[in-house]
MDTraj code that builds the backbone (N, CA, C; nanometers):
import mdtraj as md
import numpy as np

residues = "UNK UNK UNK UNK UNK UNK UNK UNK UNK UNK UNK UNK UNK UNK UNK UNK UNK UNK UNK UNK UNK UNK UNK UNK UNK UNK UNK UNK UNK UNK UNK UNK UNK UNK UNK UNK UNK UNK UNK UNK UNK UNK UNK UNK UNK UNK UNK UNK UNK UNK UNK UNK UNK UNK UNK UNK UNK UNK UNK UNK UNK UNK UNK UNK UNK UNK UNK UNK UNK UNK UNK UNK UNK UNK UNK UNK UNK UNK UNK UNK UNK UNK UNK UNK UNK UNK UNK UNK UNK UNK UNK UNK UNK UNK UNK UNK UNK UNK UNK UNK UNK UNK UNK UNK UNK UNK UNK UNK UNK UNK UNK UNK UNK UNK UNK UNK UNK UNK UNK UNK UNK UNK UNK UNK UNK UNK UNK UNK UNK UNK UNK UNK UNK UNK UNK UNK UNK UNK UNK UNK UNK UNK UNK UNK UNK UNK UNK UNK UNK UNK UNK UNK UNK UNK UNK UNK UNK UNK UNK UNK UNK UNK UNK UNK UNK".split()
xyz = np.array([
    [-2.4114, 1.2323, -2.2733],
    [-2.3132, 1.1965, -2.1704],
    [-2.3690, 1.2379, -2.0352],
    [-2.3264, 1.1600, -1.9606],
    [-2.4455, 1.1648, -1.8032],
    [-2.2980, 1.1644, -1.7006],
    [-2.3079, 1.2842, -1.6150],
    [-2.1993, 1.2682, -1.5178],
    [-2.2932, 1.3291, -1.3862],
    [-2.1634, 1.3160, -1.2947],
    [-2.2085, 1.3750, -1.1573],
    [-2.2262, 1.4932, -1.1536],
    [-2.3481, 1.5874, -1.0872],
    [-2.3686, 1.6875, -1.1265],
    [-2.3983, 1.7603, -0.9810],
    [-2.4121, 1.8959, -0.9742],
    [-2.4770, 1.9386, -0.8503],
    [-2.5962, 1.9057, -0.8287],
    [-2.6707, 1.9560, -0.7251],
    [-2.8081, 1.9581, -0.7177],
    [-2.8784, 2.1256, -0.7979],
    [-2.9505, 2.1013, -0.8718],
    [-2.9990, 2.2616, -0.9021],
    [-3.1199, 2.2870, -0.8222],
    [-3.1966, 2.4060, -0.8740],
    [-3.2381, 2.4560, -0.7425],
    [-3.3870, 2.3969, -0.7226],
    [-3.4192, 2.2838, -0.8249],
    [-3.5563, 2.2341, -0.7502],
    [-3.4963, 2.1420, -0.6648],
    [-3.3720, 2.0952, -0.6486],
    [-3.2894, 1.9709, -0.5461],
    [-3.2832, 1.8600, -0.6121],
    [-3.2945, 1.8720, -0.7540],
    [-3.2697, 1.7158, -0.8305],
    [-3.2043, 1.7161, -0.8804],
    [-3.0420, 1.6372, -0.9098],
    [-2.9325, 1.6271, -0.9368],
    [-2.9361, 1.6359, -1.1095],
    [-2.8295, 1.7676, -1.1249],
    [-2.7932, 1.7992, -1.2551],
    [-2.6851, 1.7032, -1.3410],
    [-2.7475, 1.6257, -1.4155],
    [-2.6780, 1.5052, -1.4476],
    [-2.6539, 1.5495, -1.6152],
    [-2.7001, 1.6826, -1.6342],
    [-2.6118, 1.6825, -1.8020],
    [-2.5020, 1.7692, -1.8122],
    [-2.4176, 1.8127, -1.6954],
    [-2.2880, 1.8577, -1.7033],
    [-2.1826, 1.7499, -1.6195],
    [-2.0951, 1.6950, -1.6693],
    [-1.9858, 1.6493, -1.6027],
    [-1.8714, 1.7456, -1.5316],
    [-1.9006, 1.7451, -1.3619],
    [-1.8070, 1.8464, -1.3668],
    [-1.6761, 1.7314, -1.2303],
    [-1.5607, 1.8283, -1.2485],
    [-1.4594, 1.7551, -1.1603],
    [-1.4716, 1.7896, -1.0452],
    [-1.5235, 1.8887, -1.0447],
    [-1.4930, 1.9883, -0.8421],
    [-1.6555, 2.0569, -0.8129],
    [-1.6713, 2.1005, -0.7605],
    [-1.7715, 2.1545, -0.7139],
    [-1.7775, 2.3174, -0.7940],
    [-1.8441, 2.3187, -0.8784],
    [-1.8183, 2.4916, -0.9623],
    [-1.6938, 2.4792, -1.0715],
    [-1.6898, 2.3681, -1.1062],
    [-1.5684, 2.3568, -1.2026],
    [-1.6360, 2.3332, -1.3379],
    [-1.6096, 2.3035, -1.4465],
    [-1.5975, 2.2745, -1.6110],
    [-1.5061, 2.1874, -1.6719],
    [-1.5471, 2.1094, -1.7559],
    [-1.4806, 2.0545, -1.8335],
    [-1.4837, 2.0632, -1.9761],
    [-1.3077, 2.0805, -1.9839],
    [-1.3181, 2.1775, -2.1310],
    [-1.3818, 2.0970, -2.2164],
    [-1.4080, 2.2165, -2.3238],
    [-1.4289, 2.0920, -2.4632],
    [-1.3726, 2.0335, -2.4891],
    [-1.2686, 2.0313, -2.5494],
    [-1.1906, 1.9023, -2.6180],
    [-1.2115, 1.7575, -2.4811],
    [-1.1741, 1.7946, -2.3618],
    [-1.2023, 1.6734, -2.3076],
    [-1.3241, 1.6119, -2.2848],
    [-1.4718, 1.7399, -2.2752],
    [-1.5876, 1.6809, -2.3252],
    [-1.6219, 1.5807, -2.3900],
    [-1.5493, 1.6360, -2.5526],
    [-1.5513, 1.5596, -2.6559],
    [-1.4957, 1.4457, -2.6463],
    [-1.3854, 1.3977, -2.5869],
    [-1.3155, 1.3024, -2.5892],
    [-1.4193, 1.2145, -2.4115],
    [-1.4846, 1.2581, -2.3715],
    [-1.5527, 1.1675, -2.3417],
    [-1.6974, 1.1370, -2.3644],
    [-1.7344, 1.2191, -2.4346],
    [-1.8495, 1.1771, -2.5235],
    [-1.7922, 1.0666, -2.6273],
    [-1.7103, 1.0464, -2.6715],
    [-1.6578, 0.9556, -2.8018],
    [-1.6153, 0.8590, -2.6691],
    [-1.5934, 0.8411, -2.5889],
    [-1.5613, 0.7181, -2.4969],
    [-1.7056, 0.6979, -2.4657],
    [-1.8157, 0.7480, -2.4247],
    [-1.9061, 0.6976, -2.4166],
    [-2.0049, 0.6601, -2.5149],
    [-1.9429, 0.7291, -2.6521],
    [-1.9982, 0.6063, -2.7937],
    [-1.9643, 0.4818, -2.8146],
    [-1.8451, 0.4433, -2.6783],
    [-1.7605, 0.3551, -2.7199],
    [-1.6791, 0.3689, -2.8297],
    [-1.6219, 0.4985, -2.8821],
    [-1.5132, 0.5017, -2.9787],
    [-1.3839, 0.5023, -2.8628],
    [-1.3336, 0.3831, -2.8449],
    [-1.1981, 0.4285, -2.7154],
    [-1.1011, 0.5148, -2.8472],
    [-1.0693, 0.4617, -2.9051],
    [-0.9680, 0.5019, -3.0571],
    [-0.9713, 0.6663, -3.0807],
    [-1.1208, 0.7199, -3.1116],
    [-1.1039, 0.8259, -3.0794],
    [-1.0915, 0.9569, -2.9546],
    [-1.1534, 0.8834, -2.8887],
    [-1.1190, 0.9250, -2.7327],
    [-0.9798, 0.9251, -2.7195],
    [-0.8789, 0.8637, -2.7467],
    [-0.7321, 0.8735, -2.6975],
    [-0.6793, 0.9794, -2.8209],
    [-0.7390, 0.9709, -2.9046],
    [-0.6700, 1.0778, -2.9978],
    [-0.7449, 1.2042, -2.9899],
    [-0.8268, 1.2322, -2.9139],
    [-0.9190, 1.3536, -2.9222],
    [-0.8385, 1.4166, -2.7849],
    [-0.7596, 1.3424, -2.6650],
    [-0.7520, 1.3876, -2.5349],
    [-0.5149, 1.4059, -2.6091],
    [-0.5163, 1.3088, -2.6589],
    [-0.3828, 1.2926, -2.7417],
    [-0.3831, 1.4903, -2.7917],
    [-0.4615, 1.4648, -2.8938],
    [-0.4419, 1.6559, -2.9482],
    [-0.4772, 1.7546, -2.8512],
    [-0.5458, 1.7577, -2.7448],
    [-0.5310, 1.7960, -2.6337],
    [-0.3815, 1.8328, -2.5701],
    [-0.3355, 1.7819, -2.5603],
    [-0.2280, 1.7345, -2.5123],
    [-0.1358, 1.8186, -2.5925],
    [-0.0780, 1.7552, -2.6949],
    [-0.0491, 1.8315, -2.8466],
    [-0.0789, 1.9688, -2.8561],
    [-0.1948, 2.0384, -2.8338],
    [-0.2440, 2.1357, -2.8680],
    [-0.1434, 2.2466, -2.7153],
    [-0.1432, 2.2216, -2.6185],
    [-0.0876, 2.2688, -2.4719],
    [0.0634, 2.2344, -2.5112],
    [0.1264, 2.1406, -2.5559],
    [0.2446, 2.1373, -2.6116],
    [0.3007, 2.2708, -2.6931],
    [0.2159, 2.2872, -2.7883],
    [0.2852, 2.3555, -2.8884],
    [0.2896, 2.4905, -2.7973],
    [0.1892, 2.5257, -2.6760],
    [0.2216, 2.6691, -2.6724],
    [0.2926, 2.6952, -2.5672],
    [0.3905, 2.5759, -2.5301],
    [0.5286, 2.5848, -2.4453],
    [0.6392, 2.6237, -2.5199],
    [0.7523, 2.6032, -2.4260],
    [0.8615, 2.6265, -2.5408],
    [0.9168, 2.4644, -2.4961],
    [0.9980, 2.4219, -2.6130],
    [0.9737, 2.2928, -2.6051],
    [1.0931, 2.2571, -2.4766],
    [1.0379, 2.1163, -2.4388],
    [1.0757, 2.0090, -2.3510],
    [1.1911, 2.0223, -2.3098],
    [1.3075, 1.9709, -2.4548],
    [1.4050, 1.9160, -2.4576],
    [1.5410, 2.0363, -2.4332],
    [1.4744, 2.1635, -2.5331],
    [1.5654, 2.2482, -2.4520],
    [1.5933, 2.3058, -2.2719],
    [1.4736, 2.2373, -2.2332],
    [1.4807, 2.3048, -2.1078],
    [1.5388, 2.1469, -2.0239],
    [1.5333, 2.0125, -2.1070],
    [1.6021, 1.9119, -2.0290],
    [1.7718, 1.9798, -2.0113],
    [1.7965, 1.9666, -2.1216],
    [1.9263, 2.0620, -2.1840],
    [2.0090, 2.1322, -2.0796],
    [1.8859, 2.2101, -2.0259],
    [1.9495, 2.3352, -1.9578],
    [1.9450, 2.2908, -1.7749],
    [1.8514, 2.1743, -1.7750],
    [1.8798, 2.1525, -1.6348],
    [2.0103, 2.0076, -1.6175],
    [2.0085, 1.9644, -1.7839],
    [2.1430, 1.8705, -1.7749],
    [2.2446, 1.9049, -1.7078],
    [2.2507, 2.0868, -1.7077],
    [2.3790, 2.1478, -1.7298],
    [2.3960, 2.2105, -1.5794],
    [2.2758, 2.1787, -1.5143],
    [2.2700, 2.2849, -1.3862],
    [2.2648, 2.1527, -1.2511],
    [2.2590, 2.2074, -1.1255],
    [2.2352, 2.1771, -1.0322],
    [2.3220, 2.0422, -0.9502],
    [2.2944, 1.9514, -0.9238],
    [2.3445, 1.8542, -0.8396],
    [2.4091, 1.7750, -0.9797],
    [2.5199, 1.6464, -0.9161],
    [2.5587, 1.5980, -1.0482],
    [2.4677, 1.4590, -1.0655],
    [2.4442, 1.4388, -0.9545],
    [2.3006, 1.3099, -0.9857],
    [2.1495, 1.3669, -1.0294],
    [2.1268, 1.4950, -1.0002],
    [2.0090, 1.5485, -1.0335],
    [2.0684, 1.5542, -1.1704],
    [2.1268, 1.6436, -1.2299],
    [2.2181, 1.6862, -1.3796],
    [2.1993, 1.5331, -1.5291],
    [2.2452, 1.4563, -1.4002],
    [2.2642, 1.2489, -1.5158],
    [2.0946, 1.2550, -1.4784],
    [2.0417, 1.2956, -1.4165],
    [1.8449, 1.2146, -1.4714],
    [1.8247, 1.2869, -1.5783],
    [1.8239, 1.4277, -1.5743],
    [1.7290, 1.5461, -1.6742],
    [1.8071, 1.4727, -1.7981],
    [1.9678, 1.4498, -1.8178],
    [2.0583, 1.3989, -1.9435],
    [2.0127, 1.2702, -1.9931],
    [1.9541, 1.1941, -1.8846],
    [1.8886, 1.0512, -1.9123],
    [1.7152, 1.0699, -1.9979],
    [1.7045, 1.1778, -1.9429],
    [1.5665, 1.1803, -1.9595],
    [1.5590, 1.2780, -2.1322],
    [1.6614, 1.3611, -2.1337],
    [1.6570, 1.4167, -2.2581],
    [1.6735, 1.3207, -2.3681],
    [1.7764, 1.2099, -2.3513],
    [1.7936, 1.1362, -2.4472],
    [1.6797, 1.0195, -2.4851],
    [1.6227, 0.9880, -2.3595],
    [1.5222, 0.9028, -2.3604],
    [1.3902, 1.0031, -2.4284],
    [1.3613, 1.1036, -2.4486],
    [1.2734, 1.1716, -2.5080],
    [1.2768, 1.2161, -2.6138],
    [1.4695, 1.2738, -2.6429],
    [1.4578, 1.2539, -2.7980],
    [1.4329, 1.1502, -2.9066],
    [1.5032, 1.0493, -2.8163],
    [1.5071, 0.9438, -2.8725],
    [1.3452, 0.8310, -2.9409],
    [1.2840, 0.9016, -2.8082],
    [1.0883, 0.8957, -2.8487],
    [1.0590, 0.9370, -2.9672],
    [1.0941, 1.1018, -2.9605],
    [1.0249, 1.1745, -3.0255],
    [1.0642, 1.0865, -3.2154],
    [1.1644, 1.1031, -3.2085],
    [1.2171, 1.0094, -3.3733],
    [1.1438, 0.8667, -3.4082],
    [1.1590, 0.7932, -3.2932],
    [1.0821, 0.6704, -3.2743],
    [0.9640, 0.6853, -3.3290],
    [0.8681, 0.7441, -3.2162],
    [0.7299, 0.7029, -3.2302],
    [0.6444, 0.8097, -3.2990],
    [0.6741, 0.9262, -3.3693],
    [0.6051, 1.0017, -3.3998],
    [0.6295, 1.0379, -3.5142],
    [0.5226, 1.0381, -3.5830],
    [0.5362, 1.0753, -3.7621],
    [0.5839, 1.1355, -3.7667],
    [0.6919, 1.1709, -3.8626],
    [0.7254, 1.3261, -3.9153],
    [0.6907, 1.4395, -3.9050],
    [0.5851, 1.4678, -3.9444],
    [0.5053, 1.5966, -3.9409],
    [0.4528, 1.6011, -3.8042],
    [0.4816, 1.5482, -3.7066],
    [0.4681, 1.5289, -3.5559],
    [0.6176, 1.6119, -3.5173],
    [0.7286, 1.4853, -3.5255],
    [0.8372, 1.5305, -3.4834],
    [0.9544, 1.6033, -3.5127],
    [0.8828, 1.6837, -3.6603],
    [0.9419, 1.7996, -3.7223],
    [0.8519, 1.9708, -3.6362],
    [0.7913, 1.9224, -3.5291],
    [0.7091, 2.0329, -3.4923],
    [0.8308, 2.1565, -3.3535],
    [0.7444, 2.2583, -3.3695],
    [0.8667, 2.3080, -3.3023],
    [0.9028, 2.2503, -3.1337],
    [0.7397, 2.2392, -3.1276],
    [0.7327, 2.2059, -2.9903],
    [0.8219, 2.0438, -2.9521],
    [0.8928, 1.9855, -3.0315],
    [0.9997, 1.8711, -3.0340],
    [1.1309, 1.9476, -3.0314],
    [1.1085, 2.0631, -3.0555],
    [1.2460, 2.0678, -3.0690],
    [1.3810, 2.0960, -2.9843],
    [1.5045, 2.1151, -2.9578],
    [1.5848, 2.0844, -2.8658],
    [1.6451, 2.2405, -2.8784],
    [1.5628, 2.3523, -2.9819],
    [1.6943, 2.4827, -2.9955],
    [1.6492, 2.5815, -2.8730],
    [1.7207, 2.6962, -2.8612],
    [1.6822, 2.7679, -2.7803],
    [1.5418, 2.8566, -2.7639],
    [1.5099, 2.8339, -2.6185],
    [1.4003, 2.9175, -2.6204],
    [1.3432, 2.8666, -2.5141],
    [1.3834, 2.7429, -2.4794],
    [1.3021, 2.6548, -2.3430],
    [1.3214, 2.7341, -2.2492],
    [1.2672, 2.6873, -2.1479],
    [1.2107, 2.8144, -2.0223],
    [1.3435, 2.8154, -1.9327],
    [1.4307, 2.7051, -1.9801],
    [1.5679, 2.7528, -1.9217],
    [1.6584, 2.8308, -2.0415],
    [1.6044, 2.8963, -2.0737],
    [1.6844, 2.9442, -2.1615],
    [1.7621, 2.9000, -2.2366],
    [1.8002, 2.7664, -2.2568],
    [1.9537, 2.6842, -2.2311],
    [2.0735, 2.7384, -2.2733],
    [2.0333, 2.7742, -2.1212],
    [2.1967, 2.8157, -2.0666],
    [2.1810, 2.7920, -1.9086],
    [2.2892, 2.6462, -1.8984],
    [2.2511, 2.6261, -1.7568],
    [2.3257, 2.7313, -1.6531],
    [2.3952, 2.7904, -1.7322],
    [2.4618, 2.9293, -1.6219],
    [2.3586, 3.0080, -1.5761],
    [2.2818, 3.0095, -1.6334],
    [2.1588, 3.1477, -1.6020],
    [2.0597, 3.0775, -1.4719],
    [2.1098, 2.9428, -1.4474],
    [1.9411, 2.8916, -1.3878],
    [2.0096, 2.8920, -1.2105],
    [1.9177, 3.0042, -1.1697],
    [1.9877, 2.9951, -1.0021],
    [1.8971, 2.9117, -0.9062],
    [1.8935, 2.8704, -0.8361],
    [1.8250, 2.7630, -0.7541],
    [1.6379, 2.8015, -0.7732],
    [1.5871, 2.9096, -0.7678],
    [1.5219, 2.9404, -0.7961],
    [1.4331, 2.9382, -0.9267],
    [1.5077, 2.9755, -1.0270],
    [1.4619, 2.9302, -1.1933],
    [1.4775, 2.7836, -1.2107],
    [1.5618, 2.7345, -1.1218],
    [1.6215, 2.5976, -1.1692],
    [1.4800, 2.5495, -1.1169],
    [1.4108, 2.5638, -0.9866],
    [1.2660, 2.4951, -0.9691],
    [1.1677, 2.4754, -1.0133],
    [1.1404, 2.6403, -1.0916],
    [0.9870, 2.6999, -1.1563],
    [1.0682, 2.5542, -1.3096],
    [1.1476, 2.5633, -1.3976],
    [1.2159, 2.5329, -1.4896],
    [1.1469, 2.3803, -1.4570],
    [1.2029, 2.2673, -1.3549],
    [1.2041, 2.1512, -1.3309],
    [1.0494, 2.1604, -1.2805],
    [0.9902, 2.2443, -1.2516],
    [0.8307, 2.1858, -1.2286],
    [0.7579, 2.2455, -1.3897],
    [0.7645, 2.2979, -1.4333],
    [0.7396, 2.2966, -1.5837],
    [0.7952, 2.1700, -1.7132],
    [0.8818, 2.1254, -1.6669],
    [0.9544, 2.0433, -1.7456],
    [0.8712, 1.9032, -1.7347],
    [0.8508, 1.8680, -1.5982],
    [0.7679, 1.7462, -1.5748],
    [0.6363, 1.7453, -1.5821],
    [0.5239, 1.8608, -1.5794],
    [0.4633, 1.9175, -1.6487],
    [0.4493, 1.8599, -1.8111],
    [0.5276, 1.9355, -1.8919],
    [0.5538, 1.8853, -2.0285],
    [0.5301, 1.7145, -2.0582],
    [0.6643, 1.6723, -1.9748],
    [0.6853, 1.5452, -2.0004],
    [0.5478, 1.4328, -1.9989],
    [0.4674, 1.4667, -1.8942],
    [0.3198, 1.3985, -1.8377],
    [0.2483, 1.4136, -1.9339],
    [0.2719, 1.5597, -2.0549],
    [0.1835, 1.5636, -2.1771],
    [0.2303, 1.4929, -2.3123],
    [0.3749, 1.4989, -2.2610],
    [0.4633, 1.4359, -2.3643],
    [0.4364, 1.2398, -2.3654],
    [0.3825, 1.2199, -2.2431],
    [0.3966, 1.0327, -2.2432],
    [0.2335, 1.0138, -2.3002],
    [0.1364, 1.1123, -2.3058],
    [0.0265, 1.0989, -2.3654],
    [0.0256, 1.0984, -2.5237],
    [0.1171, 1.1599, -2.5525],
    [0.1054, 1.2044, -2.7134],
    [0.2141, 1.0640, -2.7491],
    [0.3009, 1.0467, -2.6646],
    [0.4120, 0.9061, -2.7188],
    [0.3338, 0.7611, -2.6719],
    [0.2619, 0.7400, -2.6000],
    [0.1900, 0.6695, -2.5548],
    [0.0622, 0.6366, -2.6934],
    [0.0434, 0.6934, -2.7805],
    [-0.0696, 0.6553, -2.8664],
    [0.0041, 0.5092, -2.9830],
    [-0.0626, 0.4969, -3.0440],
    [-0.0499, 0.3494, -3.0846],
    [0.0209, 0.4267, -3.2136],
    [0.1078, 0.3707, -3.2947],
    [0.0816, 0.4258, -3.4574],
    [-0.0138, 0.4941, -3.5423],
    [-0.1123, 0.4149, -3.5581],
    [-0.2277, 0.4404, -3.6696],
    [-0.2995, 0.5720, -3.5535],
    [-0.3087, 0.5726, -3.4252],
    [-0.3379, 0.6799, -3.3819],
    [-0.2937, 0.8042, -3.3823],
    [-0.1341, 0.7869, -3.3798],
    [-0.0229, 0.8759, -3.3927],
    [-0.0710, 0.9373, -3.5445],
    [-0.0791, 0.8551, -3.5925],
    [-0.1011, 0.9252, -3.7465],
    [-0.2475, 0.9911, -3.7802],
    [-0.3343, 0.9716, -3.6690],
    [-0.4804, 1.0003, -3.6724],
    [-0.4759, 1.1601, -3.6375],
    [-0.3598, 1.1708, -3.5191],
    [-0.2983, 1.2900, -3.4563],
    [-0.2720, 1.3848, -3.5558],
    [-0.1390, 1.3274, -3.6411],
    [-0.0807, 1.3973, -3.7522],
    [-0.1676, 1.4246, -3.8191],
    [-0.2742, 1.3908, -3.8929],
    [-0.3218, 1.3985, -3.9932],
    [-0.4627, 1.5286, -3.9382],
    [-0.5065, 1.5320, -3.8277],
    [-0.5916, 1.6370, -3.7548],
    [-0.5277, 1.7607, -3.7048],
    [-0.4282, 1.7296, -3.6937],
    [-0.3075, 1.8645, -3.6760],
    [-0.3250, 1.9057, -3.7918],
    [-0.2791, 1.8565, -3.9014],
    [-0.2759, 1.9419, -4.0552],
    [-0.3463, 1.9721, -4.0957],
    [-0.4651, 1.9367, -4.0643],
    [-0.6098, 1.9361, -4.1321],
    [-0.6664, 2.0945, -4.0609],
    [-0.6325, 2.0983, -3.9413],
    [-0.6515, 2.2298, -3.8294],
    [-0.5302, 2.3203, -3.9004],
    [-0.4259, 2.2869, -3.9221],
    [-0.3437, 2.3922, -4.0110],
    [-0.3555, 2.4547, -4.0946],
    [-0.4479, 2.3318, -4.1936],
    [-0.4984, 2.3909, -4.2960],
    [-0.5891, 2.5096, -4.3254],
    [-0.6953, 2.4629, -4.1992],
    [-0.7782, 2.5696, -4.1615],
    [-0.7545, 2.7185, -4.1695],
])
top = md.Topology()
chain = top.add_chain()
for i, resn in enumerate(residues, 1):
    res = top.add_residue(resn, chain, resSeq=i)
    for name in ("N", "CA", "C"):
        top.add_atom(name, md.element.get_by_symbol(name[0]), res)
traj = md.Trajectory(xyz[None], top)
């Protein structure tokens, strides 16, 4: 894999690290997932950057409780999006994701989300850190709902396989 690189120190451009910023890295898993785009596997590339995704999921607390908790808080037109948006995400999660996907905790709606859910507790302040974490999630959440079926299940089936581990 050949990316843009600095100059090293004879002044000829370091073209076997792909980096994003100037002194930056790119993790492995997304390495990997563009090394497999530049085998031309696109299929696995979306499921290699997909468990990515998945993988940063699980070590939140999930989504839906913290939609939950900003349903319950703040403005009453801000309050009907997060309620629009919870249902539209649960309603994903059943849809498009195998079982052993959307039996995971990180789907789930009980307590523990970063609003606690309890929209009494969230003061203008938590209610922000809460709603910039939440959309956060969601941006990882349209990657993992965004995969095709047979990918979705390519997902599932590399999750368990890493479980197994």
């Amino acid at each position: 894999m050949r990316g843009a690189g600095a100059l090293s120190a004879s002044g000829k451009a370091d073209l076997t690290r792909l980096k994003v910023a100037a002194g930056s890295r790119v993790s492995g898993p997304l390495m990997t997932a563009f090394s497999l785009l530049h085998a031309g596997d696109a299929a696995a590339a979306e499921v290699a950057v997909a468990r990515r995704c998945w993988g940063l999921l699980a070590s939140y607390a999930p989504a839906l409780a913290d939609l939950a908790a900003l349903a319950g808080a703040g403005e009453e037109q801000q309050a009907a999006v997060f309620s629009a948006l919870r249902a539209r995400y649960a309603a994903a999660f059943a849809e498009r994701l195998p079982p052993a996907l959307a039996a995971a905790p990180a789907c789930g709606a009980g307590a523990g989300g970063d609003g606690d859910g309890a929209a009494a507790q969230l003061t203008p302040q938590r209610r922000l850190a809460v709603q910039f974490r939440v959309w956060k999630k969601l941006l990882l959440w349209d990657v993992v709902l965004s995969l095709a079926p047979d990918r979705a299940a390519a997902l599932a089936a590399a999750e368990a396989a890493a479980g197994a581990a």
